[in-house]
KELO-915573 format. One record per atom (N, C-alpha, C, O): residue in one letter; x, y, z. Coordinates in pm, whole numbers, padded with zeros to 5 digits, always signed. Each point is the difference from the previous one (the first is absolute). Layout:
<sites>
aXYZ ...
</sites>
This chain:
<sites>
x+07169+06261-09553 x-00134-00055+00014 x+00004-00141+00059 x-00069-00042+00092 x+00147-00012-00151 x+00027-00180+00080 x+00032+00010+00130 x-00058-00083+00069 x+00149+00177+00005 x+00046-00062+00107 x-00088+00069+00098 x+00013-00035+00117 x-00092+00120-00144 x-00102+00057+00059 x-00102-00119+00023 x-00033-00025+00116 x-00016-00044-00213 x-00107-00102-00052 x+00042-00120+00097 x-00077-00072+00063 x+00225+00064-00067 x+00020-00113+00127 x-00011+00033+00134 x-00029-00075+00093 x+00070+00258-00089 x-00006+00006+00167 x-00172-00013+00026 x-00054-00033+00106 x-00002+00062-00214 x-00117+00000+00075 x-00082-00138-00028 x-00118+00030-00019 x+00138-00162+00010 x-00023-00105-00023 x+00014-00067+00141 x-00091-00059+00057 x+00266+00084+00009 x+00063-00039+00081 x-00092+00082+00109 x-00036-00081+00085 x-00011+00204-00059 x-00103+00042+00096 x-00136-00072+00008 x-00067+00011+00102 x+00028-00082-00204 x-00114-00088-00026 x-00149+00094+00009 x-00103-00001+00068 x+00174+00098-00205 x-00111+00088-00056 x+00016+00044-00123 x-00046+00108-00035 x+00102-00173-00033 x+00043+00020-00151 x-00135+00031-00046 x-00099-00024+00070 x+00089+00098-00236 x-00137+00066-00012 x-00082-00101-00051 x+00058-00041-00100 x-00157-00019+00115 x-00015-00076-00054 x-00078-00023-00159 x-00047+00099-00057 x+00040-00236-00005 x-00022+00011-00155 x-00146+00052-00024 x-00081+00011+00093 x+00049+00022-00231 x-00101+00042-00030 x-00087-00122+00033 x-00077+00041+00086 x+00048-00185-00115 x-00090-00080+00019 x-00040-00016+00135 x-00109-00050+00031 x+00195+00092+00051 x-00032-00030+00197 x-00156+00063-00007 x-00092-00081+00010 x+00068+00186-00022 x-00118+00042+00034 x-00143-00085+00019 x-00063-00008+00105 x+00031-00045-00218 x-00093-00119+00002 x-00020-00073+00099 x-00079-00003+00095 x+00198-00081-00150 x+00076-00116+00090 x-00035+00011+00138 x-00047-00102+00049 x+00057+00202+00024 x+00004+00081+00119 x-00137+00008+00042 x-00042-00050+00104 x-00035+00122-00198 x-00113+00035+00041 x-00111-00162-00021 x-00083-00017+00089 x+00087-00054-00165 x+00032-00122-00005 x-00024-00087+00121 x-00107-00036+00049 x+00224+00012-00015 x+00084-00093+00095 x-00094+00109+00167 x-00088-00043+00074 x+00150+00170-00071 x-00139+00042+00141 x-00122-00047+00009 x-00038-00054+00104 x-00034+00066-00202 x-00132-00020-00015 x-00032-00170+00065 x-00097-00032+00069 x+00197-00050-00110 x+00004-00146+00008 x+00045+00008+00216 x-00056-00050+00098 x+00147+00115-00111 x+00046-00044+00144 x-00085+00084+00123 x+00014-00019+00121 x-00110+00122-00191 x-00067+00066+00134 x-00090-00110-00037 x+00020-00090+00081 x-00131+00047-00185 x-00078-00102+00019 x+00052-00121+00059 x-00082-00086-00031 x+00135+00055+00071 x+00085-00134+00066 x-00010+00039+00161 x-00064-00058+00088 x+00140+00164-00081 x+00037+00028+00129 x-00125+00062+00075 x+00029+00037+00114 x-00190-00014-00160 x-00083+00088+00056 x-00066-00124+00101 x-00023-00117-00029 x+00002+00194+00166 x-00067-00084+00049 x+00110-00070+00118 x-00040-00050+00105 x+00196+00060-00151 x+00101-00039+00117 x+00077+00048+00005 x+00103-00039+00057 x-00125+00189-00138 x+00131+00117+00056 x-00033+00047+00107 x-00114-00023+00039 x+00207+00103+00043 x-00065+00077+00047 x-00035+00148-00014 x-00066+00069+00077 x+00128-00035-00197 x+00045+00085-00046 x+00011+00024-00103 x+00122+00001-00013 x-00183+00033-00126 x+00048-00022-00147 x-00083+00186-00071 x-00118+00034-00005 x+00184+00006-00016 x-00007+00159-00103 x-00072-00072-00081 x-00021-00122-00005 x-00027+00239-00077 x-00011+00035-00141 x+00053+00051-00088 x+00019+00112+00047 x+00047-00112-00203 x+00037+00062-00053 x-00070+00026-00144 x-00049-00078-00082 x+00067+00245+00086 x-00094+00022-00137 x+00048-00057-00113 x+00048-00111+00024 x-00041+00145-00142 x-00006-00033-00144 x+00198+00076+00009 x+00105-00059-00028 x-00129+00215+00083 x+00128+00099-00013 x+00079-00038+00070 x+00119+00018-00025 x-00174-00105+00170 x+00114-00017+00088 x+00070-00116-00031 x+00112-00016+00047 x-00164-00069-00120 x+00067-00105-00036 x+00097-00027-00129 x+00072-00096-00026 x-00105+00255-00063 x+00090+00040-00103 x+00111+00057+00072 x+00116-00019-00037 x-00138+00069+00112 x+00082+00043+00088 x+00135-00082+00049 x+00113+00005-00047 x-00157-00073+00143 x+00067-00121+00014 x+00067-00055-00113 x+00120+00022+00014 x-00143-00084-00119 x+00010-00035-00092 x+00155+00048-00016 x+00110-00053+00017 x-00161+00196-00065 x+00140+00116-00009 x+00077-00018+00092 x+00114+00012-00045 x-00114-00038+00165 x+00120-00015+00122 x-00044+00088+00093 x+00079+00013+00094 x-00185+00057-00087 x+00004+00160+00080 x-00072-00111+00101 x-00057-00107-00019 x+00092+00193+00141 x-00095+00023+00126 x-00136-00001-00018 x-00044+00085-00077 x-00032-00161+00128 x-00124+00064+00034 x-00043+00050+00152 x+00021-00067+00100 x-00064+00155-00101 x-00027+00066+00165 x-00128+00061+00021 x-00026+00096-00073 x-00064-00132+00162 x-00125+00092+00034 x-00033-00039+00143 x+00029-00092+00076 x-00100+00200-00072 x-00041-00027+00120 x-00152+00007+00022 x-00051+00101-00049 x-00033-00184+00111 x-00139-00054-00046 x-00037+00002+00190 x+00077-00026+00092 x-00229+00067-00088 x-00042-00019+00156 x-00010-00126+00000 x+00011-00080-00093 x-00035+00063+00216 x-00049-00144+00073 x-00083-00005+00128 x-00015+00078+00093 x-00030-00195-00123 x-00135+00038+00177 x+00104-00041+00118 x+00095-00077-00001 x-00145+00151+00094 x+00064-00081+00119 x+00131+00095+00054 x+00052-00026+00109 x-00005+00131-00188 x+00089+00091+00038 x+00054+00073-00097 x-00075+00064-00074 x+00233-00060+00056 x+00064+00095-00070 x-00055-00020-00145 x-00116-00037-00019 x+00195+00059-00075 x-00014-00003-00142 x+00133-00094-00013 x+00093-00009+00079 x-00119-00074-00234 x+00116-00125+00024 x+00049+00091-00111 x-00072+00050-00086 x+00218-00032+00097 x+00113+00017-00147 x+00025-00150-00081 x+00094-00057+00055 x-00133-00001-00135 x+00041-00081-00097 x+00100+00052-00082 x+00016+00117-00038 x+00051-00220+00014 x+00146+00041-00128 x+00057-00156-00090 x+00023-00104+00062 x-00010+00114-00188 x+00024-00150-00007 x+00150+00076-00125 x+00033+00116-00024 x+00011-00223-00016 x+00095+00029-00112 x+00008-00165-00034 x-00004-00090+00084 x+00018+00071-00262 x+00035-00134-00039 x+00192-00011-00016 x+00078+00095+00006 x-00046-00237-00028 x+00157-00005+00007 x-00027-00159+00000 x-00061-00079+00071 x+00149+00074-00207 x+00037-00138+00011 x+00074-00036+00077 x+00056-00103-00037 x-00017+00145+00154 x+00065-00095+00117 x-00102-00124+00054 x-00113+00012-00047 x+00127-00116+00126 x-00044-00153+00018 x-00062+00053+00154 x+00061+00069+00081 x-00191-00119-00069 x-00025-00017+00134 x+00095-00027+00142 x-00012+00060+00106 x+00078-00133-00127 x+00064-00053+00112 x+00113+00116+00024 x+00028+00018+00118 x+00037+00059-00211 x+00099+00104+00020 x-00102+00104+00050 x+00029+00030+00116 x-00130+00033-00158 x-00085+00085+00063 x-00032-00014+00141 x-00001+00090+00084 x-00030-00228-00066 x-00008-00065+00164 x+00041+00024+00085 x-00045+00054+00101 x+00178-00104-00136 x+00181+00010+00057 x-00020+00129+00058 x-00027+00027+00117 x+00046+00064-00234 x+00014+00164+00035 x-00056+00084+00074 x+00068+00092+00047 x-00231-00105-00013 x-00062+00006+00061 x-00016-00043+00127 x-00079+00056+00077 x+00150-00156-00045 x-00011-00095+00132 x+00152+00056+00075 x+00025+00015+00119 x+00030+00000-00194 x+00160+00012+00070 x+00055+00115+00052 x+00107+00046-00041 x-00187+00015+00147 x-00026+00108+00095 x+00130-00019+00091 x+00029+00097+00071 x+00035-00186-00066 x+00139+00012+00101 x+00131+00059-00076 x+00109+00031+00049 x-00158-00024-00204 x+00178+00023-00055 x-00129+00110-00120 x+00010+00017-00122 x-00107+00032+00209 x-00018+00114-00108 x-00110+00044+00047 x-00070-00072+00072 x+00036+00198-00105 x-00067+00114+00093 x-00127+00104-00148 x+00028+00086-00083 x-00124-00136+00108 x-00119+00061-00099 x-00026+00146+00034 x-00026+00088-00082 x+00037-00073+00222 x-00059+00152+00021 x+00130+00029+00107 x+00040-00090+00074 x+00013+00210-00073 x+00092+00075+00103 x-00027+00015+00045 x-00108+00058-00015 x+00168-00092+00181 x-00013+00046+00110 x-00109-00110+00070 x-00077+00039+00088 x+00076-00150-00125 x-00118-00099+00018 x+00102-00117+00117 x+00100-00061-00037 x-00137+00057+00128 x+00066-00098+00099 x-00089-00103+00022 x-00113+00037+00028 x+00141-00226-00037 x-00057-00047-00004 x+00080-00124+00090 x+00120-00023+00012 x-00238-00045+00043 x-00006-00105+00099 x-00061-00148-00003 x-00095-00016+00077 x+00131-00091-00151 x-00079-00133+00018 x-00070-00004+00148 x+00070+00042+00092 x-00201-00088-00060 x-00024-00048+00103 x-00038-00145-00009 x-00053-00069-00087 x+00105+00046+00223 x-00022-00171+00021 x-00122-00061-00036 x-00109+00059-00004 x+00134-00214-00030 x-00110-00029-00133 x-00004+00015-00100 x-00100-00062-00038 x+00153+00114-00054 x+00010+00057-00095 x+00038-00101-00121 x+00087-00081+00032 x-00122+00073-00129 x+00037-00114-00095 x-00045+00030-00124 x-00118+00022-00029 x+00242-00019-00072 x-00021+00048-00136 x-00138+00047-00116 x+00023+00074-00095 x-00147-00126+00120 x-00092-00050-00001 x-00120+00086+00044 x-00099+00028-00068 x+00132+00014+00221 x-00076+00084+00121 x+00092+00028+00067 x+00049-00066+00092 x-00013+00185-00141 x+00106+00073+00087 x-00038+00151+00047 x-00037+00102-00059 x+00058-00132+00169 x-00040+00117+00117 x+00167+00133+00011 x+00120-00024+00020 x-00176+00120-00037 x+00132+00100-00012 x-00025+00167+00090 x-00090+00079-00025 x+00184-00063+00118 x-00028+00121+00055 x+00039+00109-00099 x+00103-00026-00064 x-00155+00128+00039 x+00109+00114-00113 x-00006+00103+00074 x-00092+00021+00080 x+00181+00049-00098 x-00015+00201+00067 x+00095+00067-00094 x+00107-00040-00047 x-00181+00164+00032 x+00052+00084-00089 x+00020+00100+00068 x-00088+00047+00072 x+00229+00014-00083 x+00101+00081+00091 x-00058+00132-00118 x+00019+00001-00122 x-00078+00080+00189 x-00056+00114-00084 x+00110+00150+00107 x+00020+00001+00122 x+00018+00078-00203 x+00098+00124+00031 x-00080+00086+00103 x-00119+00026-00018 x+00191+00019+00127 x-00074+00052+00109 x-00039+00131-00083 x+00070+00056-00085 x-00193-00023+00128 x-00075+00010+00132 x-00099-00132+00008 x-00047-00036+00109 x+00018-00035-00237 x-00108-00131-00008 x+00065-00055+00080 x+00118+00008+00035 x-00271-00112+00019 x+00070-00127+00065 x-00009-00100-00085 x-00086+00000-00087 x+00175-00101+00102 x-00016-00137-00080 x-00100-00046-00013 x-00071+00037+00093 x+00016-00107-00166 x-00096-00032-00025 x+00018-00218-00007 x+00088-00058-00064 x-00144+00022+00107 x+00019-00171+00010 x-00125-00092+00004 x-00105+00033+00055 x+00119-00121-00103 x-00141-00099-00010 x+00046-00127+00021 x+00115+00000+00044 x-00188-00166-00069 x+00036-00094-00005 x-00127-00052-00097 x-00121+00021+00010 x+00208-00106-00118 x-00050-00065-00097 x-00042-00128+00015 x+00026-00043+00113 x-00091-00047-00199 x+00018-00108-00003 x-00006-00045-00200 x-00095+00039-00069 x+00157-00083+00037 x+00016-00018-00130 x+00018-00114-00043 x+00098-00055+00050 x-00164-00016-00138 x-00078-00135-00020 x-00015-00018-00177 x-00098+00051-00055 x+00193-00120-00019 x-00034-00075-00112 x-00147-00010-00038 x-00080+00030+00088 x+00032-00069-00207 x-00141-00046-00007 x-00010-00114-00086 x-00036+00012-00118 x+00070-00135+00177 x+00010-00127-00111 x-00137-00061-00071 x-00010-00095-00078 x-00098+00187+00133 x-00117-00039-00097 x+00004+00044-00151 x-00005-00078-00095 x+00012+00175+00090 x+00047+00086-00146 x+00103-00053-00038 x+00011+00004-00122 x+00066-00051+00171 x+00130-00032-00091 x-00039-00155-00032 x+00072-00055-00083 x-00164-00013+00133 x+00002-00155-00034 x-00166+00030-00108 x-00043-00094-00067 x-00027+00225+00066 x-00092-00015-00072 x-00007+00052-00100 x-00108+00004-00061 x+00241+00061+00004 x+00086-00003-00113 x+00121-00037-00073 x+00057+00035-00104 x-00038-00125+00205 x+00088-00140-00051 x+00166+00117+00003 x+00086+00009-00087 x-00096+00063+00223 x+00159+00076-00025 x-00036+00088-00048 x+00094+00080+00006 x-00175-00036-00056 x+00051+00147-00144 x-00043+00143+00108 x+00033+00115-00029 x-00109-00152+00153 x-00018+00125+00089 x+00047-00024+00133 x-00046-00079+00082 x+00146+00159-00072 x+00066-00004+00185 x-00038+00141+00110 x+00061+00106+00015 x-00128-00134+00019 x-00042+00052+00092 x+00105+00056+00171 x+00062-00081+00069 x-00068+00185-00048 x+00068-00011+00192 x-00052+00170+00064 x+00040+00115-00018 x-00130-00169+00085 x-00070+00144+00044 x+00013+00002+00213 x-00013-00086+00087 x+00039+00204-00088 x-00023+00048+00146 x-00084+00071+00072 x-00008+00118-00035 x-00069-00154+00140 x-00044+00099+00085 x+00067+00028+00167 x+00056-00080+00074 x-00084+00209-00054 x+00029-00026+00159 x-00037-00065+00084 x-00114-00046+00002 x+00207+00025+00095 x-00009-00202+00114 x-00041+00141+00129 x-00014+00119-00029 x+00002-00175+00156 x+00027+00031+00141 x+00124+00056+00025 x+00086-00088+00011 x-00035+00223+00003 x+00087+00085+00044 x+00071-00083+00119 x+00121-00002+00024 x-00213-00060+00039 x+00068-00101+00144 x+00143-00084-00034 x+00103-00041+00054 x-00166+00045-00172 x+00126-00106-00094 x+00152+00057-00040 x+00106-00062-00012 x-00137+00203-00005 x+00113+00025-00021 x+00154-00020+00117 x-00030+00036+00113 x+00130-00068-00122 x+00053-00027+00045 x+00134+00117+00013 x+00076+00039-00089 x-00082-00001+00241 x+00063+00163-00007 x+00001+00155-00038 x+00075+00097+00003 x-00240-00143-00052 x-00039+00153-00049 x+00041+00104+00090 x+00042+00003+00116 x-00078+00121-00247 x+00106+00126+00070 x-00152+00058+00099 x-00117-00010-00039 x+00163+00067+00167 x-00109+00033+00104 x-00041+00172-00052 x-00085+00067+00057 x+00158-00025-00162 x-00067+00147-00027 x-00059-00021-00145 x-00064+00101-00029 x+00061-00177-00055 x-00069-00070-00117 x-00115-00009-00032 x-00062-00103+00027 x-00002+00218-00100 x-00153-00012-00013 x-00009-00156-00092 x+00087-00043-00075 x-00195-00010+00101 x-00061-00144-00080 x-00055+00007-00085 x-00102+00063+00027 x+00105-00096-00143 x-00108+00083-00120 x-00101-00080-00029 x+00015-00121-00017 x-00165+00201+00006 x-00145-00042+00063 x+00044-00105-00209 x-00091-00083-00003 x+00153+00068-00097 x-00035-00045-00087 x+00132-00008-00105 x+00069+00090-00048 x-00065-00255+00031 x+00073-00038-00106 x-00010-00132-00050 x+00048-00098+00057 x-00124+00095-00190 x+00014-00115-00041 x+00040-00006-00159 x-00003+00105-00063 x+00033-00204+00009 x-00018-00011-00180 x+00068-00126-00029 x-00021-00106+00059 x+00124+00130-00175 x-00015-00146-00074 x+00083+00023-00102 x+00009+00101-00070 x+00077-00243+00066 x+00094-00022-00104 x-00034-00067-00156 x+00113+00018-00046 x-00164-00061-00030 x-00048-00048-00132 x+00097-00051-00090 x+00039+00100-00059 x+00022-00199+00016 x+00053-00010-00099 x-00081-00100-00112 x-00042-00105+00048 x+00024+00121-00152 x-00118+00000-00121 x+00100-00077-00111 x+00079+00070-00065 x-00082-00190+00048 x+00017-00063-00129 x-00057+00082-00156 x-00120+00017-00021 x+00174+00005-00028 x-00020+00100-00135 x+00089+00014-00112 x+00111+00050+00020 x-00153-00095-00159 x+00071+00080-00133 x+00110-00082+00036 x+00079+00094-00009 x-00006-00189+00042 x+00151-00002+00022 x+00063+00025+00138 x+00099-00057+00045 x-00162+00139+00007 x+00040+00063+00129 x-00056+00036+00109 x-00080-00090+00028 x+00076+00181+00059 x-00076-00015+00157 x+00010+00153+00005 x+00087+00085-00020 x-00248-00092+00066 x-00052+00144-00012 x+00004+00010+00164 x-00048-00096+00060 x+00094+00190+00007 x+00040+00017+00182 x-00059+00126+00013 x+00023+00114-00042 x-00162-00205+00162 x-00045+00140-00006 x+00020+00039+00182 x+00050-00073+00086 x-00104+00199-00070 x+00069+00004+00129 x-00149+00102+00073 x-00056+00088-00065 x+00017-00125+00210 x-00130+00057-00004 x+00007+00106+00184 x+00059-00050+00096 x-00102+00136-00091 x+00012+00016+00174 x-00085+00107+00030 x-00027+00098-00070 x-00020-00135+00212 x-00115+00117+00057 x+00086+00069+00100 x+00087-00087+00006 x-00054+00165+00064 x+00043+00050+00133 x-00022+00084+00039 x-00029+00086-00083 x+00026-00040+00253 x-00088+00087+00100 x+00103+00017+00064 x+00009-00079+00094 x+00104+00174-00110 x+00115+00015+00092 x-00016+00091+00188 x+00080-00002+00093 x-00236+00078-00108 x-00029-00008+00107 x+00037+00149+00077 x+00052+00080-00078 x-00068-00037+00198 x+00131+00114+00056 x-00124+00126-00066 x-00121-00015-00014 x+00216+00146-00019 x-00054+00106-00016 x+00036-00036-00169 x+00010+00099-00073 x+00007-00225+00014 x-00017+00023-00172 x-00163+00008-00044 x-00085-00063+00064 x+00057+00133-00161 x-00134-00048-00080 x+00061-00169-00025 x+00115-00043+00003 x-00231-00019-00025 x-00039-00093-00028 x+00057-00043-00137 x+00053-00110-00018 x-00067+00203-00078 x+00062-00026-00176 x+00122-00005+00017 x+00071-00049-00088 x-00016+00097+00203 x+00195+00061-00005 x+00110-00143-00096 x+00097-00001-00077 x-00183-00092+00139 x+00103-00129-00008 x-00081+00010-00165 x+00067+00079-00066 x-00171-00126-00008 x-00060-00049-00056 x+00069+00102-00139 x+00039-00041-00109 x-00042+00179+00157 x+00080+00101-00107 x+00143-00063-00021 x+00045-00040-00107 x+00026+00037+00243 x+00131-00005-00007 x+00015-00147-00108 x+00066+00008-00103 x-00129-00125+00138 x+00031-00119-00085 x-00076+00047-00170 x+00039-00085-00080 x-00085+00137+00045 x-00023-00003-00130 x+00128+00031-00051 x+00052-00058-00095 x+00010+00173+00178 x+00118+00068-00051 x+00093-00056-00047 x+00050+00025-00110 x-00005-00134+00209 x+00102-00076+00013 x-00036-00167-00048 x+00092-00077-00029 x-00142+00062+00027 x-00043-00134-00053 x+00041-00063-00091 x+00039-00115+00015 x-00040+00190-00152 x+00092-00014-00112 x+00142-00029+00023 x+00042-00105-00047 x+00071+00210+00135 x+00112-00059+00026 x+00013-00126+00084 x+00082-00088-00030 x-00160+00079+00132 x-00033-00180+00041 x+00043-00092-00089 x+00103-00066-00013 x-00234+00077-00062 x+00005-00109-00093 x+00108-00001-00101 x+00003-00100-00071 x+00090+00197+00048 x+00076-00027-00142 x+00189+00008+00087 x+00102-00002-00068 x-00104+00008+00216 x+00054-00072+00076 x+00004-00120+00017 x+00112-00052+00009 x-00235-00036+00001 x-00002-00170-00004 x+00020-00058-00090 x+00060-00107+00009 x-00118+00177-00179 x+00098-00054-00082 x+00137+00032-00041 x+00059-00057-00092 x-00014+00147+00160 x+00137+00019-00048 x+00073-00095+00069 x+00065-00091-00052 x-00084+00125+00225 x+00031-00180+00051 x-00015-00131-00011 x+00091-00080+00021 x-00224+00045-00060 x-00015-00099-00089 x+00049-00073-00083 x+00013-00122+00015 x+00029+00201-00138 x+00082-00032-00078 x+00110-00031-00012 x+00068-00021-00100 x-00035+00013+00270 x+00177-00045+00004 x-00034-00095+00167 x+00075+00011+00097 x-00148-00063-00097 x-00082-00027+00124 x+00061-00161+00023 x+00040-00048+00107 x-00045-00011-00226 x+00069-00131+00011 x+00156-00002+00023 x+00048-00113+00013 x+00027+00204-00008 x+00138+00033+00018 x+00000-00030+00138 x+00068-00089+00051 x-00181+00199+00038 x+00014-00021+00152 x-00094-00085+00031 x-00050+00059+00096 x-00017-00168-00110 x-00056-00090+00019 x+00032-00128-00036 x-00053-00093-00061 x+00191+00125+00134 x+00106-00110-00009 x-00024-00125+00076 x-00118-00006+00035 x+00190-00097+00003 x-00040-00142+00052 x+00015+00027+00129 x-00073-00076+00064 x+00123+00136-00005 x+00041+00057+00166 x-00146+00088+00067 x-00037+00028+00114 x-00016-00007-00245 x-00161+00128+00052 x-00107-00109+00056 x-00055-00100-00044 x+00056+00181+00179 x-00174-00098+00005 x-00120+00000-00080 x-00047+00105-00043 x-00012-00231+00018 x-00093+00016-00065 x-00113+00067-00036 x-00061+00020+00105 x-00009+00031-00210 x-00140+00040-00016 x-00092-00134-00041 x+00057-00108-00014 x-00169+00118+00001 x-00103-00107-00059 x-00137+00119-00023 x-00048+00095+00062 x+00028-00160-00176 x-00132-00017-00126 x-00105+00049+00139 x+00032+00012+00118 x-00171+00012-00187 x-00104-00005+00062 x-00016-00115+00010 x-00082-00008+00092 x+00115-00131-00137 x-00073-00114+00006 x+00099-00047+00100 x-00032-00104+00058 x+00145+00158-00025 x+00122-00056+00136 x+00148-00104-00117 x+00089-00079+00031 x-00132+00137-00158 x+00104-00091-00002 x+00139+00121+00011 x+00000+00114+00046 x+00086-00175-00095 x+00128+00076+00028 x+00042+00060-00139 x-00012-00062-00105 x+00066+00196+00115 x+00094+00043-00130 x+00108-00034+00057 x+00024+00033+00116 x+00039-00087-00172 x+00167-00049+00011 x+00075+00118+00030 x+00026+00084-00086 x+00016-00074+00231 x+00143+00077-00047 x+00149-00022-00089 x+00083-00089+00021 x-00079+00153-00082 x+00156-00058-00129 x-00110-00030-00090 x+00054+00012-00110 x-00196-00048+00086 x-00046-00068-00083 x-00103+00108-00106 x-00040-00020-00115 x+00018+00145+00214 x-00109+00077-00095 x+00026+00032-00103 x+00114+00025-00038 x-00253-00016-00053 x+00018+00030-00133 x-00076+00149-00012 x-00111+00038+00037 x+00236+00038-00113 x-00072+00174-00033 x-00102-00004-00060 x-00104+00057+00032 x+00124-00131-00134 x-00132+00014-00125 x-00098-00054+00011 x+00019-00112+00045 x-00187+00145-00074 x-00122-00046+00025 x+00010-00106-00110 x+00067-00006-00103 x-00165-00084+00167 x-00012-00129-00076 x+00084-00108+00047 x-00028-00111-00045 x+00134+00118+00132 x+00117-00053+00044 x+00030-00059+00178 x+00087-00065+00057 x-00240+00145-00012 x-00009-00017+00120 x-00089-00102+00004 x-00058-00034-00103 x+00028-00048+00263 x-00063-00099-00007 x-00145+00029+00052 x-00009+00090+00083 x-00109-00156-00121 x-00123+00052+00068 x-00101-00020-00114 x-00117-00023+00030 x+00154+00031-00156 x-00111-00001-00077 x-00050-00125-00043 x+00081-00089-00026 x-00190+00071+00015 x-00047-00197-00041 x+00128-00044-00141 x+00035+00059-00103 x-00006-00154+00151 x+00121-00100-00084 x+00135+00058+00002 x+00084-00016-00089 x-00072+00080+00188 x+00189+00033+00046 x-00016-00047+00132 x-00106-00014+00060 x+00261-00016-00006 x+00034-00093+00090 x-00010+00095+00152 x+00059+00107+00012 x-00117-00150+00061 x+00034+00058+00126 x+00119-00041+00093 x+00005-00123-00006 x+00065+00157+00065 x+00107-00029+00109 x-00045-00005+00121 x-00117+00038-00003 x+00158-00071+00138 x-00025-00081+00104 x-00109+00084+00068 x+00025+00117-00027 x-00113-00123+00088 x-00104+00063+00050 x+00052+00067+00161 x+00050-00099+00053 x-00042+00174+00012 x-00035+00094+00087 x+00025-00118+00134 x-00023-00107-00056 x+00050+00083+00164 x-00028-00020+00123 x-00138+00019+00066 x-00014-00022+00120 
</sites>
C-alpha cells in the first residue's frame, strides 16, 4: 500500500484527503469571482464535479458553444505548483502532447504571443490536416487575482504565416481553446478547454468526439511529466515566464503549489525582456 501511495504522489495525483473537498469548492468559488470579467475563458463546475475533483478523477464534458463546434472541457486537481504545470505545457521542443503533430515557430514570435505553424501527418488515404495559431498569455486575470489564475489561450492567425506549409494540406476552417491553471485547496486545478473543425470529408464532431476520448490521457501525461519537470528544467533550459513576464528559474522551479512565485506577498524573479 505505501509504495503504491508514493508512486502515485510522485505522478502528482495521490488521492486526495477527505477535507480537500470544501476547501476546493471553497477556494473555486473565490477565484472564478476574481477572475470574471478578465478571463477569457472560465467553466463551471457543479456541486459533483467538484467532488469529483476533489477525489483526483478527471472531469470531462462536452458542452455547445455559439460560433461553431462544441468545446470539450476537462480539468483534474494535483497538488503540483503552477510554474511546473507551465513548464510542461510550454515545452513543446523536448515533448510532444498529440502524435504525429509537426510544429514550427514563426518569426516574431515571443514567449508571451507566440505564433506556431502545426500539421498533423494523418495515415493515407487522409490528407494532413494544418493550421496556424497564435497563442497569447492573459496577464489581466492573472494580475486581477493576484497570481492564483493563469491563463494561455489560442486562436487561428493567417495561414500566409505559416512557414513551409505542406502544398497537399487541408487548413482547418477551426481551432481554438485554452490552458487554465486555478490556485485551489493547496493545489492547482488544470483545466484544459478546445473547439475544432478539422475540415475535408470529416463531419464536423470528428475532432470534438475524438478529444473527449483522449483528453483524459493528455492531461494525466502533463502531470506525470510535471512531476519530474524540475529535473529537466535545468540551468542550461531556456526560459519560460509567468503571465505577468516574470521568469520561473531554470534549476530554480518549485514542484509544489504554494512555492511558486505570483501570488500577492511571494517574491517575483527578473521580469521578461
Amino acid at each position: 500500500m505505501i509504495p503504491a501511495l508514493l508512486f502515485a504522489a510522485a505522478l502528482g495525483f495521490a488521492a486526495a484527503p477527505a477535507p480537500l473537498g470544501p476547501a476546493l469548492a471553497q477556494d473555486w468559488a473565490a477565484r472564478a469571482a476574481a477572475a470574471r470579467g478578465s478571463a477569457g475563458y472560465l467553466p463551471s463546475f457543479s456541486a459533483d464535479e467538484l467532488a469529483r475533483l476533489a477525489r483526483g478523477d478527471t472531469v470531462r464534458r462536452r458542452e455547445a458553444a455559439p460560433g461553431g463546434a462544441d468545446r470539450v472541457v476537462a480539468a483534474v486537481f494535483t497538488p503540483l505548483s503552477r510554474d511546473a504545470l507551465w513548464v510542461t505545457i510550454q515545452d513543446d521542443k523536448h515533448d510532444k502532447l498529440v502524435a504525429g503533430l509537426v510544429e514550427a515557430e514563426t518569426p516574431g514570435s515571443t514567449p508571451a504571443d507566440k505564433l506556431l505553424y502545426q500539421r498533423l501527418d494523418l495515415p493515407w488515404p487522409f490528407e494532413d490536416r494544418q493550421w496556424v495559431i497564435r497563442i497569447r498569455n492573459n496577464p489581466r486575470v492573472y494580475a486581477a487575482t493576484a497570481g492564483r489564475v493563469w491563463e494561455r489561450s489560442w486562436t487561428l492567425a493567417d495561414p500566409a504565416l505559416a512557414p513551409n506549409p505542406s502544398p497537399d494540406g487541408v487548413w482547418v476552417p477551426q481551432n481554438d481553446g485554452t490552458w487554465l491553471l486555478v490556485e485551489a485547496a493547496g493545489g492547482t486545478v488544470l483545466i484544459y478547454e478546445v473547439r475544432t473543425v478539422i475540415g475535408g470529408a470529416f463531419p464536423d464532431d470528428t475532432a470534438t468526439r475524438w478529444s473527449l476520448v483522449t483528453v483524459e490521457g493528455m492531461l494525466r501525461h502533463i502531470l506525470a511529466r510535471a512531476g519530474g519537470i524540475d529535473a529537466h528544467y535545468g540551468a542550461g533550459h531556456a526560459p519560460f515566464y509567468r503571465p505577468d513576464g516574470s521568469t520561473i528559474p531554470p534549476g530554480g522551479l518549485r514542484r509544489a503549489a504554494g512555492q511558486e512565485g505570483g501570488v500577492a506577498g511571494e517574491t517575483l524573479v527578473s521580469p521578461a525582456p
